[in-house]
C-alpha positions as CSV (number, residue, x, y, z in Angstrom):
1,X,-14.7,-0.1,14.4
2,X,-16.1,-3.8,14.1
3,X,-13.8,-6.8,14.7
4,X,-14.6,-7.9,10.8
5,X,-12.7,-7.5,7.9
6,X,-13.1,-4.4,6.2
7,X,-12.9,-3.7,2.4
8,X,-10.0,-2.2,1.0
9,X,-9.6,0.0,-2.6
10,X,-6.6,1.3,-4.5
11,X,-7.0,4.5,-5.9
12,X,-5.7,4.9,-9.7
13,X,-2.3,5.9,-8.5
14,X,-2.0,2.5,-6.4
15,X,-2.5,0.5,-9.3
16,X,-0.2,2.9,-11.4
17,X,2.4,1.6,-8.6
18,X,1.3,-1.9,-8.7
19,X,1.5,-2.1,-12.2
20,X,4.9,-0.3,-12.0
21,X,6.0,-2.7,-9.3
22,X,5.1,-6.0,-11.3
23,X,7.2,-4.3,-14.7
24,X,10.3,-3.8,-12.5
25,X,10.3,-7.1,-11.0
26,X,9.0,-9.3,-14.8
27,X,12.3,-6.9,-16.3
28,X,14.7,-7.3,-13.8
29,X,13.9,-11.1,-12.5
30,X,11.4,-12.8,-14.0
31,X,7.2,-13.3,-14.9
32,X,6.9,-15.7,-12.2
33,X,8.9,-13.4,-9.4
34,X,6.8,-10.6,-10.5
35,X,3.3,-12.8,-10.2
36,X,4.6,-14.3,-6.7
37,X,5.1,-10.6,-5.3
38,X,1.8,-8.8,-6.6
39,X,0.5,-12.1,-4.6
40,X,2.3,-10.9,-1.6
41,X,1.1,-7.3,-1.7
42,X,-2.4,-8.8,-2.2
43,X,-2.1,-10.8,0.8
44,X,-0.7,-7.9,2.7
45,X,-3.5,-5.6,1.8
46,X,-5.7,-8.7,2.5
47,X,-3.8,-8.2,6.1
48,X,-5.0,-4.5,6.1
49,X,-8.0,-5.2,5.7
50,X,-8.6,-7.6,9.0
51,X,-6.1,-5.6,11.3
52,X,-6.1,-1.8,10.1
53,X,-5.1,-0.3,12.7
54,X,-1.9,-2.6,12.7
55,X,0.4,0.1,11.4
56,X,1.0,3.5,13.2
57,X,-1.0,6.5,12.5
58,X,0.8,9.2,10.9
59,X,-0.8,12.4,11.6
60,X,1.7,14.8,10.6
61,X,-0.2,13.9,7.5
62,X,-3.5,15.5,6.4
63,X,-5.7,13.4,6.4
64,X,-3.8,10.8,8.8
65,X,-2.3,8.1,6.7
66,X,-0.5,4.3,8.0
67,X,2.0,3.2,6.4
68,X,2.7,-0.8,6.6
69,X,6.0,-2.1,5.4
70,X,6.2,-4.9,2.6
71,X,9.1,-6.8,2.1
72,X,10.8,-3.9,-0.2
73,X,7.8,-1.7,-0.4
74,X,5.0,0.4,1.8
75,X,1.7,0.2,1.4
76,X,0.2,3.5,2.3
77,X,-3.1,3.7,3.4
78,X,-6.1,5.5,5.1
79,X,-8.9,4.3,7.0
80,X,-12.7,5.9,5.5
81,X,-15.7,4.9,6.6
82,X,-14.8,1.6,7.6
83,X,-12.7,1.0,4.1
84,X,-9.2,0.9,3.6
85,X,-8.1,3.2,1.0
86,X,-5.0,2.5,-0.2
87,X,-3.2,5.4,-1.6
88,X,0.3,4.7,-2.9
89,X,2.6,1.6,-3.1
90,X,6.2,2.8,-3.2
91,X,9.4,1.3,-2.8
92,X,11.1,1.5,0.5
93,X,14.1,4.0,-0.8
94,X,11.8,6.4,-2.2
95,X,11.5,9.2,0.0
96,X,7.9,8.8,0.5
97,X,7.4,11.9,2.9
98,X,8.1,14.5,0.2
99,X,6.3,12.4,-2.5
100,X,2.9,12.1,-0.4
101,X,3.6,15.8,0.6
102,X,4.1,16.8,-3.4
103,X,0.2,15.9,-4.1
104,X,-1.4,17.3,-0.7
């Protein structure tokens, strides 16, 4: 794998979360809160992108999936063909094991 920045996409369900994650936050704080954490989750995929391998492999997955840590959210994710796929965005105290295991 090259030293340059790869390309990430999120696949429908990621923006489903996304989307989900910037309607909690508009609700429960405000428009700007929710605007100024979809930038940090940008920036964090962004961060993906130029260090992929940053976040342990887990391979009791199949395929393998990584799993970064966002403030209050993961950003799961899988490396194909030098892209970054990101899968699901889901708050930390979701039990994102049997969630990721429910659509295997």
């Amino acid at each position: 794998m090259s030293s340059s920045k790869l390309q990430y996409r999120l696949t429908p369900k990621a923006f489903e979360d996304l989307d989900e994650v910037w309607r909690y936050t508009a609700e429960n704080w405000s428009l700007d809160q929710a605007d100024h954490y979809i930038d940090g989750l940008a920036q964090a995929f962004d961060m993906i992108a130029s260090m992929p391998l940053l976040a342990r492999e887990r391979i009791e997955f199949d395929p393998a999936i990584r799993v970064h840590h966002h403030q209050s959210h993961l950003v799961i994710y899988t490396i194909n063909n030098n892209q970054i796929d990101i899968i699901r965005i889901l708050g930390g105290r979701q039990d994102w094991q049997v969630i990721l295991r429910a659509t295997e």
